[in-house]
Every structure is written in C-alpha cells, then in structure tokens.
C-alpha positions as CSV (number, residue, x, y, z in Angstrom):
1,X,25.1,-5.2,0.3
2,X,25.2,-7.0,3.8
3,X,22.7,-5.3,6.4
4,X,24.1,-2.8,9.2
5,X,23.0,-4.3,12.8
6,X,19.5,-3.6,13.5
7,X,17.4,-4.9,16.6
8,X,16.9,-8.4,15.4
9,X,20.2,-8.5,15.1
10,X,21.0,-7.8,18.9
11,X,19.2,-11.0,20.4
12,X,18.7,-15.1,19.1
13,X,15.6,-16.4,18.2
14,X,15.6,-19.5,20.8
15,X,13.7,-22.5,19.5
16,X,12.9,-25.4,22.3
17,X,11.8,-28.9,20.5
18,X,11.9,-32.7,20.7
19,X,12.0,-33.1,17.4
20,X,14.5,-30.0,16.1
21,X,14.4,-30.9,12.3
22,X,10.0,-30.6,12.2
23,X,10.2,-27.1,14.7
24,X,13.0,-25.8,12.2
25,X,11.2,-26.6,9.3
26,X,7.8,-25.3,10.7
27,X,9.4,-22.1,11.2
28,X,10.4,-21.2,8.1
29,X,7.0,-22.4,6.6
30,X,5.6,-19.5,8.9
31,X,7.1,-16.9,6.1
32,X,5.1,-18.6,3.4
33,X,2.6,-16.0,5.3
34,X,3.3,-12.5,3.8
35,X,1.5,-10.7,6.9
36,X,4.8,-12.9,9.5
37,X,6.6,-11.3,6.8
38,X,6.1,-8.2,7.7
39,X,6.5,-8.3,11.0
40,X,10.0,-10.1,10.4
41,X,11.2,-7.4,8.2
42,X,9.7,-4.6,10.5
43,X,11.6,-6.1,13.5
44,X,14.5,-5.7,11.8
45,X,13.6,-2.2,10.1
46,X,10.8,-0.1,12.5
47,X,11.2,3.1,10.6
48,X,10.5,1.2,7.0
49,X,7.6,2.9,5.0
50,X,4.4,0.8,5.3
51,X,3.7,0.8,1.8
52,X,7.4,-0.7,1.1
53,X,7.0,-3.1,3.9
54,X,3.8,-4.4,2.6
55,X,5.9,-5.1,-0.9
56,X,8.4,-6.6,0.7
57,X,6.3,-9.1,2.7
58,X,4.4,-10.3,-0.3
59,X,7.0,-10.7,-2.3
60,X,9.2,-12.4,0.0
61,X,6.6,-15.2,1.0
62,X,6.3,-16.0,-2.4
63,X,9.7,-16.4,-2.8
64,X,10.0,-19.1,0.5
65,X,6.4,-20.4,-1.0
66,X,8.2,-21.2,-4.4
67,X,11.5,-22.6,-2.4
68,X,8.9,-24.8,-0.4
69,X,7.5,-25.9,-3.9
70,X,11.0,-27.5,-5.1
71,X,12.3,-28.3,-1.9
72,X,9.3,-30.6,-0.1
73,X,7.8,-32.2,-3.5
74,X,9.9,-35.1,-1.9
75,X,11.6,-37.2,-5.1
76,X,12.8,-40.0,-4.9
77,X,15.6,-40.2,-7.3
78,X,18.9,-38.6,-6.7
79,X,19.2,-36.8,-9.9
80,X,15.6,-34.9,-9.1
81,X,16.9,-34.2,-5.6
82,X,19.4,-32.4,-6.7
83,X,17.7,-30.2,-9.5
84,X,15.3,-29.8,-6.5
85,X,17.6,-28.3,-4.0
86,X,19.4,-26.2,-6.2
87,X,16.5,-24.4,-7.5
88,X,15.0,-24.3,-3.7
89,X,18.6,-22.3,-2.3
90,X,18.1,-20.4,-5.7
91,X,14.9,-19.2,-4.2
92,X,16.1,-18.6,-0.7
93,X,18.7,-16.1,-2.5
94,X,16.1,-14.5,-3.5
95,X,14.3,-14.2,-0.2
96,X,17.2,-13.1,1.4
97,X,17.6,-9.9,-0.7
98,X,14.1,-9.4,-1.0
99,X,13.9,-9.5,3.3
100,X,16.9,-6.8,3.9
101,X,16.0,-3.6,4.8
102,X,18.8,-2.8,3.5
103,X,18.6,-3.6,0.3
104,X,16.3,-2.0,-2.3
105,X,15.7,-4.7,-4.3
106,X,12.9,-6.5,-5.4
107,X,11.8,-9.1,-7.4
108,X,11.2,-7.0,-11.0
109,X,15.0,-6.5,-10.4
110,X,16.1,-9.7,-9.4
111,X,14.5,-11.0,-12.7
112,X,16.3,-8.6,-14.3
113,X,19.7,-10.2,-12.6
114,X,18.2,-14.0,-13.5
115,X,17.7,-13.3,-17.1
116,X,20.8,-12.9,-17.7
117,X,21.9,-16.1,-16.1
118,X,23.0,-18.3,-13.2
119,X,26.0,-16.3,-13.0
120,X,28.5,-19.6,-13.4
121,X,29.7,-22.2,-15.6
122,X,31.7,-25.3,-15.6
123,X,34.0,-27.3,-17.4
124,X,36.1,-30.3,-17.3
125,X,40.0,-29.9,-16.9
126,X,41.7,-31.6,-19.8
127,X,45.1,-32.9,-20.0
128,X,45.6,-32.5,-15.9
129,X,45.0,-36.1,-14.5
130,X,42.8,-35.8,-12.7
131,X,39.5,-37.7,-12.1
132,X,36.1,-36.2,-11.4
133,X,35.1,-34.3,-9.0
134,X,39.0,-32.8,-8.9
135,X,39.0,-31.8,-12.8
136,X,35.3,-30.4,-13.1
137,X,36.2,-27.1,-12.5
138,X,33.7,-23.7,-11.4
139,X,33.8,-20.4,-12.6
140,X,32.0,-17.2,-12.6
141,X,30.6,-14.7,-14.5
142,X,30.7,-11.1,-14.5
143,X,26.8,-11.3,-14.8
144,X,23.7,-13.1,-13.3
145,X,22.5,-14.1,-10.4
146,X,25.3,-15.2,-8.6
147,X,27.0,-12.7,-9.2
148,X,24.7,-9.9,-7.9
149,X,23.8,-12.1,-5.4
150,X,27.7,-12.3,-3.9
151,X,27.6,-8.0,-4.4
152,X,24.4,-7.8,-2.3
153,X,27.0,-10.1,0.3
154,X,29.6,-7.2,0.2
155,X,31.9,-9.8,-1.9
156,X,33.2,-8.1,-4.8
157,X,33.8,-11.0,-8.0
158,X,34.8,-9.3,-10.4
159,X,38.9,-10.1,-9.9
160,X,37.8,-13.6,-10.8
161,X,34.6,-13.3,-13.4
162,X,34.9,-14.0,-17.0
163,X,32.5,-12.6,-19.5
164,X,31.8,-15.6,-21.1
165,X,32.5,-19.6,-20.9
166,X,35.1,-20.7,-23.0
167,X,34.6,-23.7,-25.4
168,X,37.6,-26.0,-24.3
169,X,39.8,-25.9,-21.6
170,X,42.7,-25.5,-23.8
171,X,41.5,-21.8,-24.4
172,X,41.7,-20.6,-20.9
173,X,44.8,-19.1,-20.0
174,X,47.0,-20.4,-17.2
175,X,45.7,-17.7,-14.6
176,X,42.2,-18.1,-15.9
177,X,42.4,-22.0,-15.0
178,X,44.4,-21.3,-11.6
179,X,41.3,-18.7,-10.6
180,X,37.9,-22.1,-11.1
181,X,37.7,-23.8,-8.1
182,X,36.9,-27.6,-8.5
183,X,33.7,-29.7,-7.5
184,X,36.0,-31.4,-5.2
185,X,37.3,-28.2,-3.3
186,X,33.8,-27.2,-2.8
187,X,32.9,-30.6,-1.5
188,X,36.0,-30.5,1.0
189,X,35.0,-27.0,2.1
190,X,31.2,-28.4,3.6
191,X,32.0,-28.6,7.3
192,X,29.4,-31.2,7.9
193,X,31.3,-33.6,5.4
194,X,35.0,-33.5,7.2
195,X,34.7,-36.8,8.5
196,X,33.7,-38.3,5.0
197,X,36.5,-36.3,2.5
198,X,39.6,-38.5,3.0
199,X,37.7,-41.9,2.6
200,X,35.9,-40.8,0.2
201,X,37.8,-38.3,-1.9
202,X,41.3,-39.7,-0.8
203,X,42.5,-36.5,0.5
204,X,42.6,-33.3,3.2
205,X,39.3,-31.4,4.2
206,X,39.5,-27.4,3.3
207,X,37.5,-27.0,6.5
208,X,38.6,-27.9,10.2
209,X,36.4,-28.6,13.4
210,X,38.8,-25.7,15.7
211,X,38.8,-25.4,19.4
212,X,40.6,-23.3,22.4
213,X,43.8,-24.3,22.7
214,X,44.8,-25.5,26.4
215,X,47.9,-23.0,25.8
216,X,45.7,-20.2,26.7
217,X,45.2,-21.5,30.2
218,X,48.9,-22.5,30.1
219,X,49.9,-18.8,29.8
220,X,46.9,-17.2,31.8
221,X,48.2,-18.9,34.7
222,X,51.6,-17.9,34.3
223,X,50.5,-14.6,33.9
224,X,48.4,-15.0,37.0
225,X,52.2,-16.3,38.8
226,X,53.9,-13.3,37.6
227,X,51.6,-10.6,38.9
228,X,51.3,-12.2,42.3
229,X,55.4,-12.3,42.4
230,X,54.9,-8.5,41.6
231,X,51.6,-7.2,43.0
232,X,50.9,-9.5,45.9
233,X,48.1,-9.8,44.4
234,X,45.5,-12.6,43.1
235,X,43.8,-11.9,39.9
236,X,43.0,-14.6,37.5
237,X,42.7,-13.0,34.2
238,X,45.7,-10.3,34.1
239,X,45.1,-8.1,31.8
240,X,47.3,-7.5,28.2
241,X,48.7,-4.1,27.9
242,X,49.4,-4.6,24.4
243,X,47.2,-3.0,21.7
244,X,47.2,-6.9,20.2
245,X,47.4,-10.5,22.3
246,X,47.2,-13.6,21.0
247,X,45.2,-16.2,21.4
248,X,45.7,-19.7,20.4
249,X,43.4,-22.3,18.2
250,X,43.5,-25.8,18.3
251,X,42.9,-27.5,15.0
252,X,41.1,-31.4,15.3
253,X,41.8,-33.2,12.3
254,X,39.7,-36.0,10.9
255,X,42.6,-38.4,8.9
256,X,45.8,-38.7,9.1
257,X,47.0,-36.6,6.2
258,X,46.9,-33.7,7.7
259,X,50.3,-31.7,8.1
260,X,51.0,-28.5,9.9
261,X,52.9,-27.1,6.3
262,X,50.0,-28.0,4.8
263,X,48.1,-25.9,7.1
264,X,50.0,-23.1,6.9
265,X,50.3,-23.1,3.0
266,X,46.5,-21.9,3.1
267,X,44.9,-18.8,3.9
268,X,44.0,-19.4,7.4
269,X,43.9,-16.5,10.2
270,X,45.9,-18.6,12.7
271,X,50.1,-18.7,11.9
272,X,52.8,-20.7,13.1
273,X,50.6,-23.7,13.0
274,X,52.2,-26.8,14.6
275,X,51.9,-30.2,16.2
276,X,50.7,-31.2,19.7
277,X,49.5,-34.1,21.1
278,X,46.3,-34.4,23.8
279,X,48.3,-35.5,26.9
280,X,45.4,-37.3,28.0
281,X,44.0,-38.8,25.3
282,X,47.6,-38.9,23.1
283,X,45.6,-37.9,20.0
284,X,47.5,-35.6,18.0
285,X,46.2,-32.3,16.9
286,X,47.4,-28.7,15.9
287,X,48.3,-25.3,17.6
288,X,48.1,-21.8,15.7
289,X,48.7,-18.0,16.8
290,X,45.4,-15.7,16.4
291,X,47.1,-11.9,16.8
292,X,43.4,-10.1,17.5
293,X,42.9,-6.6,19.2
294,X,43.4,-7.0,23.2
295,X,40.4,-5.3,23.7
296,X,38.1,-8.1,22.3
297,X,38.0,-12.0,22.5
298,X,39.6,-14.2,19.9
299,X,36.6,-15.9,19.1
300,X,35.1,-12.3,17.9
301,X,37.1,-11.7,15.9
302,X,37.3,-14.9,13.5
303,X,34.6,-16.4,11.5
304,X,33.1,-19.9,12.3
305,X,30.6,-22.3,11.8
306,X,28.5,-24.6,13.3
307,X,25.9,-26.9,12.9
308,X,24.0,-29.9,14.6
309,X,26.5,-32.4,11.9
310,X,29.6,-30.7,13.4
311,X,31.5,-28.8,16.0
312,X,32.8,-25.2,15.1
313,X,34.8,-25.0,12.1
314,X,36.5,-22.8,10.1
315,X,36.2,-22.8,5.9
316,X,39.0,-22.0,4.0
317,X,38.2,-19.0,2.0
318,X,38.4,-19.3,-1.9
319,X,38.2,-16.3,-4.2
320,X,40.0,-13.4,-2.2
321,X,37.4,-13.8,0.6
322,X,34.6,-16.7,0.2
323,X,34.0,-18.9,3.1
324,X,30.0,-18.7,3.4
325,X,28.6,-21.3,3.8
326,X,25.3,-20.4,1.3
327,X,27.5,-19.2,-1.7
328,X,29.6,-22.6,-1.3
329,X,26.2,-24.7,-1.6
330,X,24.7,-22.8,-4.4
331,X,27.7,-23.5,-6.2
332,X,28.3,-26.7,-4.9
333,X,24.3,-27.4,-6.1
334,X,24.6,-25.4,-9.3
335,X,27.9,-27.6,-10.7
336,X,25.9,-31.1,-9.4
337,X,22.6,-29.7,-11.4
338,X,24.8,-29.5,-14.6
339,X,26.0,-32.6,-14.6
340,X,22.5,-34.4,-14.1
341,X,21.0,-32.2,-16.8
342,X,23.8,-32.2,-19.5
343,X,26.6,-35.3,-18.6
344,X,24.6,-38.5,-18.9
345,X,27.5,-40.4,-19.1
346,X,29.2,-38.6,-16.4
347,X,25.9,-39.1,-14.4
348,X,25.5,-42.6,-15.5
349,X,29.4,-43.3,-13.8
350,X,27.8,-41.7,-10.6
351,X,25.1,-43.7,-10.3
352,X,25.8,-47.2,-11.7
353,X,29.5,-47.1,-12.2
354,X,33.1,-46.8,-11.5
355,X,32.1,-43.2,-9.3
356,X,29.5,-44.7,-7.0
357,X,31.7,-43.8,-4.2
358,X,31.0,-39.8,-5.1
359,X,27.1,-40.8,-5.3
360,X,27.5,-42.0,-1.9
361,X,28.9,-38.6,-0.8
362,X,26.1,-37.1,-3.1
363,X,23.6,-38.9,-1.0
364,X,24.7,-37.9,2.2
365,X,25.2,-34.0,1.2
366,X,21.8,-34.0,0.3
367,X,21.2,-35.2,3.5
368,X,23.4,-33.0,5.3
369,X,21.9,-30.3,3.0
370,X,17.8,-30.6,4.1
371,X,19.3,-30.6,7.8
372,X,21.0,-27.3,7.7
373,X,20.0,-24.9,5.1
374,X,16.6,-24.2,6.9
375,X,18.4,-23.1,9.7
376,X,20.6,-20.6,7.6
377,X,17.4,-19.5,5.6
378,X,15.5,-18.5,8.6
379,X,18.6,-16.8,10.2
380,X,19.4,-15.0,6.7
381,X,15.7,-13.8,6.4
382,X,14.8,-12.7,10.1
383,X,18.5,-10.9,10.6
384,X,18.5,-13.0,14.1
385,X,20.6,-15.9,15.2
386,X,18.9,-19.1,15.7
387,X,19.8,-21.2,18.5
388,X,17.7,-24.6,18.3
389,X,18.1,-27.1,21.3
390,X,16.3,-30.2,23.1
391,X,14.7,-29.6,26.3
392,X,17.2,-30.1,29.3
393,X,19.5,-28.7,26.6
394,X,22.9,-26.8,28.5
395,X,22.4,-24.2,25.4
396,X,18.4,-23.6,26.1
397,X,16.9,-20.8,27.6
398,X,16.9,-20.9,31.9
C-alpha cells in the first residue's frame, strides 16, 4: 500500500551544501539513530500509538544500519559492488515499509515475505538473436519479496507473475516470454543513463529528458489576441472553459534514432507525437498532446523524474503500470547479482572480453546508482520531498 498524504508530505525537506553527495549521505546516516526514527515516522503519523512508534523506529534503523553495512564497506571490484548494492536497496525496501504509517508491517513479516524468495528470476532467450543484455530476460514471481514489496506500492503483479521459473526457455509459452522484460530494457529505462544507451547499447532510450513545449506560449497568446478582439480586454492567461485542455510536451532526444512512430508505438501519456525543430538552435526535437483536467496544470498530472545526472524525464512504464524508479533498480541490481554469482563465463565476457563495452555501462550505473538512490531512500522513508542545492542555488531556500 502507498501512504495517504500526511504532514510531511505537505512541505520539502530543503538541504543547503557545498558538497551535496556528503550532506545527502549524512542524512540518511541520521536514521541509523532509532530515537530520529521516531520522530520521522511521527511527523508523518502524530496520532501513531507510542508503543508502535517505538517498534517502528528500532526496527527501521536497523534496517538503514544493515543497508549502510553493504552499501559503504567500499569494494573495489565490480562484481562485489554490485552484490553490494543490490542487497543495500534490498534493505532500503525494507526500511521503506517498515517507515509507513501506513503500513502494518514489520520486520517478523517481511521475513516471512523474504523466505520465500527474491520474488524474480532470469533466463537467457534462446533461439532469438539476440546478444546479452537484450536476451537475458526478467520475470516475476507470484511470491517473495518483490512481489510484496510492488503490493505495498499499490502495483498489483499478479497479471505478469509465474509460480515458478521454468527450466529452458523453450518451455515458456509465447505470452509468457512476450510478459519478461530484458536487462537491456531495464538499462534503457535509467534516466540518468540516456545519453550513454545508443553508444553503448546501439539503440533508443525507454526514458526521455521532456520539457514545455514553446506551443503553449504559441496558443496562450493567441488566446490572449482573441479575447482582446472580443472583451477589450488584456488578460494574459485566458482561461479554458473546457472540462479538459491540452497541454503540450517537448520530447529532447539524445541520438539520432529516435522517430516520432516510434514514440508513439509506446505507452506514453502524450499523443500525436511529432517533429519540430528549435528555431534557434535548429536542433530537432518532438511535440506531443497531454489532454489533462482544465482545472489543474499539466505538469500535475504526469509523472516525472529528476535527478542531479539529468533533466526531468519521463520512464516508459513496463508491466501494466511500472515506471519507478526503485522497482526498476532492484530489478536492474537483482538480474546483474545473478549473473556475478552464477554466469562466470557470462561475467568473465563482461569483464575481460568481447562485452567490455556493457562493464563500462556497469561501471558508470554503479556510479550513477551511489549518487541517487540516497536521495530516493531518504525521500521514501521521511514521506517528504528532498530538494538538495548549492548555496546561491536559484532552487534554494530565500
């Protein structure tokens, strides 16, 4: 279950730093204390009994304490980075549930949920040719951690789950296959790694930096025209009378492989997607229709992301409704843990041979991936928005 709004959720936590990365980090260290536990669950839930409070707040510490333990013992080999980080977002999972007020569960059920699995498996594709990561392909089960983990997030799996992994792709039906999602279309939905997917990876991200189209000025002023032809009057933002408007949202691609059919063969919110060109600049670009209620502002009602590696994005949802960003790096972390662990040969490729490229884009996930998940784990466990800036910052407090 997702929490219903609650007071931390009606304000940001502003953080003010030189050095962003140490302040972030330092912040979520301060819920290895269970007592600043407390008080972050409280804020979110004053009415909460004491005596569950008090549970909560130990319990969740030690979860962040044990997600500290893998995450800062600081290896230096890749494979051991990512076993670390996998196990580290495992435990901030954890935390997260354990935090909500919401939620009524703790870690004697989570366990529960954990011993029966991860609550995923992978295979390689057979027969398809394709080369990893397109052909090592995801799936879930209908049981685990991941999967209660997903239902806790309102996100109901069970249209896609299995009850058990098949020996050989050859056994999967042809729905079952077309339902796993592949390494690679996990890798291409990371926002921060748009810029990297078509050199590396030879193809399209499945996640695009998006922007306010200049058309909505375009029409706003002849809006503006029209109503002082009519009224005699100046106003600058005429109001729609419509129960919908629409606005529209630029899409910036990274490559040249981009297409507007491309873009509207997947499941975006924006429709009628075509070409424009910057007139300034000449750098060509995209323009789709977002129908959203008049009474509220596009950018309410779509969901984006954003983080200090990249402007605001929107992820291409997977699995009826998937486009969080945590669910796609535990999975994304869970697929790479299997292959260190149990594909030496596969792993040996990666490191020392014909697939060094993809350790490249390995190395700089991981990077990508100590920069932002802090971030999302604080803003997961307090309920609140974090909004981290430099001094002199536009975005920082007045």
């Amino acid at each position: 279950m997702i929490d219903e709004e609650g007071p931390g959720d009606l304000y940001p936590e502003w953080l003010v730093a030189e050095n962003l990365s140490e302040a972030v980090w330092l912040r979520l260290r301060r819920f290895t204390s269970s007592t600043l536990c407390e008080r972050a669950i409280a804020a979110r839930a004053p009415a909460l009994a004491s005596d569950i409070l008090k549970k909560k707040g130990q319990e969740l510490a030690f979860a962040v304490r044990s997600a500290l333990g893998y995450w800062r013992s600081e290896p230096g080999s890749l494979n051991a980075k990512v076993l670390t980080r996998y196990y580290a977002l495992l435990q901030i999972t954890i935390a997260e549930q354990v935090a909500s007020p919401q939620s009524t569960a703790d870690l004697k059920e989570i366990q529960g949920h954990t011993e029966s699995g991860h609550g995923l498996w992978t295979i390689a594709a057979t027969g398809t040719g394709e080369d990893f990561p397109f052909n090592y392909k995801i799936a879930c089960r209908d049981r685990g951690h991941f999967y209660e983990y997903c239902r806790f997030r309102g996100i109901d799996l069970k249209p896609f789950a299995s009850k058990a992994r098949p020996d050989s792709w050859d056994k999967i039906s042809a729905d079952g296959q077309a339902r796993l999602v592949s390494l690679a279309d996990l890798l291409r939905r990371i926002p921060e790694l748009q810029l990297l997917i078509e050199e590396i990876l030879g193809t399209v991200p499945l996640s695009f930096h998006i922007a306010y189209a200049d058309q909505n000025n375009v029409e706003r002023y002849e809006r503006m025209q029209q109503h002082i032809v009519k009224t005699d009057e100046i106003v600058f933002d005429v109001p729609v009378t419509t129960p919908e408007k629409t606005t529209y949202i630029s899409i910036h691609p990274h490559g040249r492989k981009l297409t507007a059919d491309f873009l509207n063969g997947l499941d975006l919110p924006m429709k009628n997607i075509r070409p424009a060109v910057d007139e300034a600049t000449g750098h060509p670009y995209f323009v789709g229709d977002f129908t959203h209620p008049s009474e509220k502002v596009g950018w309410e009602c779509i969901e984006t992301y954003k983080s200090g590696y990249t402007g605001t994005s929107l992820i291409v949802p997977f699995w009826g409704q998937i486009h969080d960003p945590v669910i796609i790096h535990l999975m994304t972390l869970y697929a790479l843990s299997i292959v260190v662990r149990y594909l030496p040969l596969l792993w040996h490729e990666i490191e020392d041979g014909g697939l060094d490229h993809i350790r490249a884009l390995i190395e700089h996930y991981i990077s990508v991936f100590d920069n932002v998940l802090p971030k999302l784990a604080i803003e997961r466990i307090t309920g609140r928005r974090l909004i981290a800036v430099m001094p002199g910052s536009l975005e920082g407090p007045a």
